[in-house]
GUTOR-299721 format. One line per field, with one value per residue (C-alpha): residue number from 1; residue in three letters; x, y, z. Coordinates in pm, whole numbers. Example, Ala and Ser with C-alpha at 12.3 -4.5 7.8 and 13.67 -1.06 7.14 Angstrom:
2
resi = [1/2]
resn = [ALA/SER]
x = [1230/1367]
y = [-450/-106]
z = [780/714]
! end
This chain:
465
resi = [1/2/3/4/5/6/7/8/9/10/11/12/13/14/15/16/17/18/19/20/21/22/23/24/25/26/27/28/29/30/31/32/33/34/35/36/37/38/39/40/41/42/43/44/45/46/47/48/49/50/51/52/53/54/55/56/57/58/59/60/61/62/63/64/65/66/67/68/69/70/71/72/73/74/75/76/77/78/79/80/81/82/83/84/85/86/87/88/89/90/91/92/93/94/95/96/97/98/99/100/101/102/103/104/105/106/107/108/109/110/111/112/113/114/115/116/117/118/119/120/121/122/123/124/125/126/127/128/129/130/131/132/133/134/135/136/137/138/139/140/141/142/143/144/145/146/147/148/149/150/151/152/153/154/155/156/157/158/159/160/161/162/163/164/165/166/167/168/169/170/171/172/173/174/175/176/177/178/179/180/181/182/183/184/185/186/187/188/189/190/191/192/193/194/195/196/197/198/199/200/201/202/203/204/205/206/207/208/209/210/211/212/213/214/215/216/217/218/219/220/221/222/223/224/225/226/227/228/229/230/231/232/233/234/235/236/237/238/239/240/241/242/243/244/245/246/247/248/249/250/251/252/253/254/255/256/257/258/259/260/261/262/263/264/265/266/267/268/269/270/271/272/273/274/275/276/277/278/279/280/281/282/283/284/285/286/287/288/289/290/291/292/293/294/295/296/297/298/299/300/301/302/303/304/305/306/307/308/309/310/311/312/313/314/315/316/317/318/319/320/321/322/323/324/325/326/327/328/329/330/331/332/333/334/335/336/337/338/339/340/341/342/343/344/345/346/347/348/349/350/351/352/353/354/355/356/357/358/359/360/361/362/363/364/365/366/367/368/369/370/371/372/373/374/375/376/377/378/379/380/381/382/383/384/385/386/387/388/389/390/391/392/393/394/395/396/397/398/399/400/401/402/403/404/405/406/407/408/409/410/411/412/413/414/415/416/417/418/419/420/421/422/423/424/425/426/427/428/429/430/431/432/433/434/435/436/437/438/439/440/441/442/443/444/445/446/447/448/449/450/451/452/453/454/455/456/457/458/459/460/461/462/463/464/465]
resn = [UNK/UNK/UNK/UNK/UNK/UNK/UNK/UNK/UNK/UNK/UNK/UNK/UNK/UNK/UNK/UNK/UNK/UNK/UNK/UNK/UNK/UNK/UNK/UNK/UNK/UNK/UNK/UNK/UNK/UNK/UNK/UNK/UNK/UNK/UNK/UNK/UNK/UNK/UNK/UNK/UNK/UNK/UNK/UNK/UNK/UNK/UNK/UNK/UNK/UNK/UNK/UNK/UNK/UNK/UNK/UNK/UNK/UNK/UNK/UNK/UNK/UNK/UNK/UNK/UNK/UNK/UNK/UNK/UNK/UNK/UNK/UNK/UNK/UNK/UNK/UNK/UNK/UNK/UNK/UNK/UNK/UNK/UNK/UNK/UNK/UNK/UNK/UNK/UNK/UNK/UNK/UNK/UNK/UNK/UNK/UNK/UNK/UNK/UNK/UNK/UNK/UNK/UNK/UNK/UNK/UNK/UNK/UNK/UNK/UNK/UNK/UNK/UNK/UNK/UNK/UNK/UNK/UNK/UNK/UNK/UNK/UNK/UNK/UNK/UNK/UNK/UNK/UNK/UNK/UNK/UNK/UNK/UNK/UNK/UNK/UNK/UNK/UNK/UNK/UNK/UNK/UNK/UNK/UNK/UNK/UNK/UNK/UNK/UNK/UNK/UNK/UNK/UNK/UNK/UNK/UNK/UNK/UNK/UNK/UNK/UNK/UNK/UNK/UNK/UNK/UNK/UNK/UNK/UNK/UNK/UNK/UNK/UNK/UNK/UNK/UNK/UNK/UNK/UNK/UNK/UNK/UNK/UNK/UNK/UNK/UNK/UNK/UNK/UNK/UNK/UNK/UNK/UNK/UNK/UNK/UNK/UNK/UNK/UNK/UNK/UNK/UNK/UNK/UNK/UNK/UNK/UNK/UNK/UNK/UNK/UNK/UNK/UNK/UNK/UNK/UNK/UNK/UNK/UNK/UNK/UNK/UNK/UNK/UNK/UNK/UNK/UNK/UNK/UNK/UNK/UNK/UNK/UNK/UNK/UNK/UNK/UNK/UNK/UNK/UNK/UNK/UNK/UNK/UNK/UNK/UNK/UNK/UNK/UNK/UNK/UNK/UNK/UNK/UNK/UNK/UNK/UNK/UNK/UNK/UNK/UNK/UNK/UNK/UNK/UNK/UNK/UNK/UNK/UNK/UNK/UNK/UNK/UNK/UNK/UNK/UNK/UNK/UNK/UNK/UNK/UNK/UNK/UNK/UNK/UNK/UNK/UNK/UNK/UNK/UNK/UNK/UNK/UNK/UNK/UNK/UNK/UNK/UNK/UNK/UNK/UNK/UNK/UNK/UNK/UNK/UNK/UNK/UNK/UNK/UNK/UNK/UNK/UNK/UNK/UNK/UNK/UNK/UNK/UNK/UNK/UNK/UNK/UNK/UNK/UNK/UNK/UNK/UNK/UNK/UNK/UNK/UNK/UNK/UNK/UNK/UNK/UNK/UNK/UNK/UNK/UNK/UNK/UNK/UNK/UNK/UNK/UNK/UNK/UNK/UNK/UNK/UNK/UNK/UNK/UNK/UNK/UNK/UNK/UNK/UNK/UNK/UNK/UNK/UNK/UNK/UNK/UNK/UNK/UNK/UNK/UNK/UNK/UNK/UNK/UNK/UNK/UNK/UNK/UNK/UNK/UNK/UNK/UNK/UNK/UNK/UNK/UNK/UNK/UNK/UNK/UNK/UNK/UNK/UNK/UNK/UNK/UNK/UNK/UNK/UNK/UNK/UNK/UNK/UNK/UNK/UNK/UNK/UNK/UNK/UNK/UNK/UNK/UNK/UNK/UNK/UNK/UNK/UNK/UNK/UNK/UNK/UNK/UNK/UNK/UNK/UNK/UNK/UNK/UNK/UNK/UNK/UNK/UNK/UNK/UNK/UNK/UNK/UNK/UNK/UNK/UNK/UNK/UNK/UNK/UNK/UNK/UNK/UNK/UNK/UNK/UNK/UNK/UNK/UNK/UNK/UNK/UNK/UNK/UNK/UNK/UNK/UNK/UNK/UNK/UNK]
x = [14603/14634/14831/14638/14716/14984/15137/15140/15284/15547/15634/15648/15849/16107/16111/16007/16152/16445/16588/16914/16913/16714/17033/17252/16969/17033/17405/17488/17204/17362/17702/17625/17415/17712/17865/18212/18218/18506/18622/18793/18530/18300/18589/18610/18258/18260/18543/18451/18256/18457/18170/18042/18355/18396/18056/18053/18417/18246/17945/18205/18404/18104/18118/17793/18007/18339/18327/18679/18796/19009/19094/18944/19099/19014/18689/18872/18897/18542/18379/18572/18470/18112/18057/17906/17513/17625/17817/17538/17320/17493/17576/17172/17130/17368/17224/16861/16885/17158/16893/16621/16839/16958/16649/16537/16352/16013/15946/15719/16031/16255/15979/15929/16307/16396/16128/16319/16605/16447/16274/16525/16758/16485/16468/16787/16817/16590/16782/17053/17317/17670/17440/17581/17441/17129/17108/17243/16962/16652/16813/16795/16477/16320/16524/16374/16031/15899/16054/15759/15648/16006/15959/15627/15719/16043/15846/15500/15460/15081/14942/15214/15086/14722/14728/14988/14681/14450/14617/14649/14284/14202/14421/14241/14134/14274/14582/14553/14220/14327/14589/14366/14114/14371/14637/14422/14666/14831/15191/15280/15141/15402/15685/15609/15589/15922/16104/15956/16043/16401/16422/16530/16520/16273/16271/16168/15915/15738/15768/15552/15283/15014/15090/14936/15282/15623/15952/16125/16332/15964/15845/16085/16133/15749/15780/16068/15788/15531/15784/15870/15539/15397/15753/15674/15397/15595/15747/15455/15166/14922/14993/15408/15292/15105/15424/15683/15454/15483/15813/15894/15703/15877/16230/16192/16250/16095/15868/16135/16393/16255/16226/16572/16698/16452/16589/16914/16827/16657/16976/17162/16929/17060/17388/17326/17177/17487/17724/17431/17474/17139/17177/16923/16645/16814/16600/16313/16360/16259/16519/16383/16484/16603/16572/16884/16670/17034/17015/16738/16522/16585/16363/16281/16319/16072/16202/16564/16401/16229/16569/16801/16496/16513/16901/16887/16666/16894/17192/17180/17181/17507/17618/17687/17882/17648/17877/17734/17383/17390/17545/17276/16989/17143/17188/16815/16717/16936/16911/16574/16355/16509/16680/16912/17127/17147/17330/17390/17436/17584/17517/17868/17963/17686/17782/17585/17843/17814/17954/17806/17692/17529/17460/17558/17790/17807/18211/18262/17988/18198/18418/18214/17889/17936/17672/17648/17357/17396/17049/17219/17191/16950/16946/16782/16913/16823/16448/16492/16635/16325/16077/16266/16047/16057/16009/15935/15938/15866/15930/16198/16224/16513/16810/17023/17222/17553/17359/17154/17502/17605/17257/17052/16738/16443/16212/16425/16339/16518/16410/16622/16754/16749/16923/16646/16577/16883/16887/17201/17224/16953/16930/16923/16773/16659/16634/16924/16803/16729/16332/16165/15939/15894/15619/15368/15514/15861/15835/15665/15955/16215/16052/16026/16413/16487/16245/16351/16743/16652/16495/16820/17052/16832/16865/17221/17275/17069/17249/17546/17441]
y = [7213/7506/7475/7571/7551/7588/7289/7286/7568/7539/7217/7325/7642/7429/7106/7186/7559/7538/7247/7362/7676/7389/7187/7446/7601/7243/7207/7509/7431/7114/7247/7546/7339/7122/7210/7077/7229/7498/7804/7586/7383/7638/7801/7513/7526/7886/7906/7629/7918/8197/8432/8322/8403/8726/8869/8710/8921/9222/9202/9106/9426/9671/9925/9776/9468/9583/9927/9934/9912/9650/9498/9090/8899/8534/8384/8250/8542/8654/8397/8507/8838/8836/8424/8111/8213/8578/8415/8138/8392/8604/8300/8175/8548/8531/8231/8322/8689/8526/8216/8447/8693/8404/8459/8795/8965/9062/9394/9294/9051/9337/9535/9287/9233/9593/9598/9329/9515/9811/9647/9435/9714/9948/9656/9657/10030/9925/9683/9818/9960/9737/9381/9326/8960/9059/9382/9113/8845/9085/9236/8870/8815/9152/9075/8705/8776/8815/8483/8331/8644/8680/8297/8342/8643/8422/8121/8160/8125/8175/8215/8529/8671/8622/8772/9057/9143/9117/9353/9611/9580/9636/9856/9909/9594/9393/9167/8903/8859/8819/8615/8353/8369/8270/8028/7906/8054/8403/8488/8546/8147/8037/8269/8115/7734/7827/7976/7630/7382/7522/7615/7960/8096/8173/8513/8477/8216/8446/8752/8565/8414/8651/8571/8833/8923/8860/8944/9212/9091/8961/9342/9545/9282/9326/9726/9745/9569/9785/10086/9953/9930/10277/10460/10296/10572/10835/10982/11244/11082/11024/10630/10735/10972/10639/10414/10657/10696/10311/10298/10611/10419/10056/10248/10502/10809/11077/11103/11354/11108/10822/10991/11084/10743/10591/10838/10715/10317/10426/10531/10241/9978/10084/10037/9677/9605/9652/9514/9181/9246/9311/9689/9664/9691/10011/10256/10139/10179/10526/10722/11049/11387/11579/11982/12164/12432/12648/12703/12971/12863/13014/13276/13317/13633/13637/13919/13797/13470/13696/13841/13517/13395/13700/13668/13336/13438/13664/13411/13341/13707/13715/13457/13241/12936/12607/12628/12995/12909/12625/12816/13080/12827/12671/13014/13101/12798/12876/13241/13294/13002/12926/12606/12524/12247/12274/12054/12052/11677/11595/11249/11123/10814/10641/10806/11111/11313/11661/11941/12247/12275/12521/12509/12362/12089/12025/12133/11746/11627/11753/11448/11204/11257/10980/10723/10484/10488/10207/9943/9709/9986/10089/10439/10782/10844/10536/10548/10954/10858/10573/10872/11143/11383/11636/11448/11609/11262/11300/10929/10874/10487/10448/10651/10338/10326/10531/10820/10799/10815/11134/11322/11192/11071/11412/11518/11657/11782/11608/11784/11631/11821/11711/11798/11610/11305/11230/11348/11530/11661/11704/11959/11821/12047/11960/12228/12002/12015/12335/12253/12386/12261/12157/12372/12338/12676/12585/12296/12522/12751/12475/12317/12671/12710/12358/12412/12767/12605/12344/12617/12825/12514/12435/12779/12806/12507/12634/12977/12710/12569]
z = [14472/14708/15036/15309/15699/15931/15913/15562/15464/15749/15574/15248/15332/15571/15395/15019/14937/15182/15290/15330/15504/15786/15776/15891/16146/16269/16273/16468/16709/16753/16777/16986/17212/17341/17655/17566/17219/17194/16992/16775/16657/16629/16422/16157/16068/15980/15820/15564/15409/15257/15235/15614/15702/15602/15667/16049/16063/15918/16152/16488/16427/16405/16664/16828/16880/16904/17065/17160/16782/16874/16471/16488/16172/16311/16378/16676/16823/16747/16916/17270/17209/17099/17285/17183/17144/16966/16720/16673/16620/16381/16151/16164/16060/15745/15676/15677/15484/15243/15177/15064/14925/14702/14494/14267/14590/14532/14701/14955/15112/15076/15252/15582/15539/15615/15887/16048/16065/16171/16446/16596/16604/16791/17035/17073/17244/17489/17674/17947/17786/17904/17838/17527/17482/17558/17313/17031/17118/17087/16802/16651/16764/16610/16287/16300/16399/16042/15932/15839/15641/15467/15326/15219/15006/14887/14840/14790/14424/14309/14659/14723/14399/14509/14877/14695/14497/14772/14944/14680/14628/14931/15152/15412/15484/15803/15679/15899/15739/15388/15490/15686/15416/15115/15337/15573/15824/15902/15832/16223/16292/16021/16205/16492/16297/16168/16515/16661/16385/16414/16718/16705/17061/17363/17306/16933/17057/17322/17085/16874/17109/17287/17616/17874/18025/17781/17957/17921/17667/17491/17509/17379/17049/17031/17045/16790/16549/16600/16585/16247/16169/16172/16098/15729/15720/15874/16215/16214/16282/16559/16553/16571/16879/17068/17015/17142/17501/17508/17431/17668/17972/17902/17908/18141/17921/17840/17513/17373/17466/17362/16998/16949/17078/16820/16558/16636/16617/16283/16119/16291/16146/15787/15857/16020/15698/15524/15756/15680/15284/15237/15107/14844/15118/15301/15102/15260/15622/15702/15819/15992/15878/16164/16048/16223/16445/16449/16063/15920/15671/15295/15190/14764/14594/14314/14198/14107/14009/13714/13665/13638/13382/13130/13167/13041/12780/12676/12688/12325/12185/12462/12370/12681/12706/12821/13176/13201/13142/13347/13629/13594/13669/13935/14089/13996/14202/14491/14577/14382/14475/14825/14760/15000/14787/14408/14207/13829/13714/13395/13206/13018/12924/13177/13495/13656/13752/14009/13783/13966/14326/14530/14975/15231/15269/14890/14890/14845/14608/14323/14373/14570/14346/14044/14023/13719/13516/13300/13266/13516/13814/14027/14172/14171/13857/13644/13761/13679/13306/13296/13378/13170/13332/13678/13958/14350/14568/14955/14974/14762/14719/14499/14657/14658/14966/14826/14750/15076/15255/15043/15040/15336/15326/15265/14965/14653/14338/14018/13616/13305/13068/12700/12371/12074/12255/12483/12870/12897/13245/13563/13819/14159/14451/14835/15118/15307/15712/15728/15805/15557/15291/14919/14810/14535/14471/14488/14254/13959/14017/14027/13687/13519/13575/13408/13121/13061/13054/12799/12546/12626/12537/12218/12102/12144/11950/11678/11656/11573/11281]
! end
């Protein structure tokens, strides 16, 4: 029979699907709520989990929390620095994202998951720098706020597969809609069932209710949301443009302002994510590329790109070494084409390893650049070897969070390179933050240097025989 309504699908997420995580919601309300209860006590409950331990220490020395640097080991000592309600907070965090974590994540949890982030930590900005408690409470609140949509993506069974499909169907089509038309109920109602039943905080509580005028604290967790929102379709966009004036006259900044501080929150909210252990969703909040206005935009030489091709033609009756060739098209792409970053990536013994580079800042990827490539990882690399074919991705949506770290986050261009019917090697090119763009143009180019490689490499080996 198919669950329809608020109440029961609040019931069958809380009571049915997760029981426990309600139980500890419950005992730290309890505890927290005592006026008599001290560090101590508070103490002894966290520390009877090893892993809540450790990730409550993590979170309580990030600089957001600790901005002094001052080393905490004990969870003692955290709870006098970051107080009663922060550290109540944090642990109902852990507990939530490591509840539906727990599970293989579908990618529309990891989706609203990594919205939450996003927003809560744009809400965070927004309240007066120095009010630490109150930065950490609307950042719990904009992480929270999607509760109801995180379970139901956990949870769901045949009804998440059904409104999953709805939506695909139908992309333009209003989601609350679709979602009162197969639950009997929208996903907000059951965040705000959830906040209720558990009582997760006032501020979640008025986020979450259309009241004609939230508090402060109300508005700015309701503006990280809908800057979360329309950053998942870009920062240049007419709908980006709308929330930044909002944001610019609830803060008191100027548009420009208001941009770069979002920018700035943006990049934050990945590492947050981390510091929670949820770093398989950090690919898909949408970091902005910044271009560097102070570095000039590479310019292509067709010209020498025709030269560096009938060079490598001419590699076998030369008789280059593989290095040589490879060095050749990497230097084809870089000075011919206009790439700014070039990489040459070898595949041995399941790693992809940096063997020649080419730009700016790409000194250290000859040591930091290893990723594994074996069928239990997931990263630019594995999904490249899956597709064994050139690839130009704006959107790129599986970086992994290492190589995000290393590269950044802008469009690239990735080609294999094959010997019979095993990838041997990629080239790797972006234009860095320089500004500029991936052309049509630039992606032929970048394609006829890797093919015209490959036939160089096969011919070599064939004048081996």
């Amino acid at each position: 029979m198919a669950i329809k309504g608020l109440r029961a699908w609040v019931h069958r997420l809380a009571q049915i699907d997760m029981p426990a995580l309600g139980t500890v919601i419950s005992e730290l309300n309890v505890l927290t709520g005592k006026a008599d209860t001290d560090a101590s006590q508070l103490a002894e409950v966290i520390l009877k989990d090893a892993n809540l331990t450790s990730q409550v220490l993590r979170i309580a020395n990030s600089a957001r929390l600790n901005p002094l640097g001052t080393p905490l080991t004990t969870v003692s000592r955290a709870i006098v620095l970051v107080g009663f309600q922060g550290i109540r907070d944090i642990c109902l965090s852990i507990a939530i994202i490591d509840s539906l974590l727990g599970i293989e994540p579908k990618e529309h949890l990891l989706a609203v998951m990594a919205k939450g982030f996003h927003g809560g930590s744009q809400a965070r900005w927004m309240m007066p720098e120095g009010q630490h408690e109150v930065r950490e409470q609307v950042f719990v609140a904009g992480l929270l706020r999607r509760l109801g949509e995180m379970a139901f993506w956990a949870y769901g069974g045949d009804a998440a597969e059904e409104l999953a499909a709805a939506i695909d169907a139908n992309p333009d089509a209003d989601q609350a809609e679709l979602e009162l038309a197969i639950l009997g109920t929208t996903l907000k109602t059951i965040s705000r069932g959830l906040s209720e039943l558990w009582n997760l905080g006032s501020v979640l509580e008025e986020s979450l209710k259309a009241n004609q005028k939230p508090s402060t604290k109300a508005q700015a967790v309701i503006l990280g949301g809908d800057i979360s929102d329309v950053a998942m379709h870009g920062w240049d966009t007419e709908e980006t443009d709308k929330v930044i004036k909002r944001v610019a006259s609830f803060t008191g900044n100027s548009p420009d302002e208001a941009r770069a501080l979002m920018f700035k929150a943006t990049e934050e909210a990945a590492a947050v994510a981390i510091k929670y252990g949820a770093t398989r969703l950090c690919h898909l909040i949408e970091v902005p590329r910044i271009p560097n206005p102070d570095l000039p935009v590479m310019v292509g030489n067709p010209q020498l790109q025709l030269s560096i091709l009938r060079e490598l033609t001419n590699a076998v009756n030369e008789k280059l070494d593989v290095n040589t060739v490879f060095q050749m098209a990497a230097e084809g792409m870089h000075r011919g084409i206009g790439l700014e970053r070039v990489a040459v990536i070898f595949v041995i013994k399941d790693t992809a390893a940096a063997k020649h580079v080419l730009g700016d800042d790409t000194e250290i990827w000859r040591e930091q650049f290893r990723f594994p490539v074996t069928a239990q990882d997931s990263n630019l690399f594995t999904y490249a070897l899956e597709q064994a074919k050139a690839l130009h991705l704006d959107k790129p949506t599986h970086y992994g969070n290492a190589f995000r770290q290393l590269i950044g986050n802008m469009p690239l261009l990735i080609a294999p390179v094959s010997l019979g019917s095993r990838i041997v090697a990629f080239f790797y090119a972006d234009r860095g933050n320089r500004g500029g763009n991936i052309t049509n143009d630039i992606n032929e180019s970048f394609q006829h240097f890797a093919s015209q490689t490959q036939m160089t490499l096969l011919m070599l080996a064939q004048s081996l025989k």
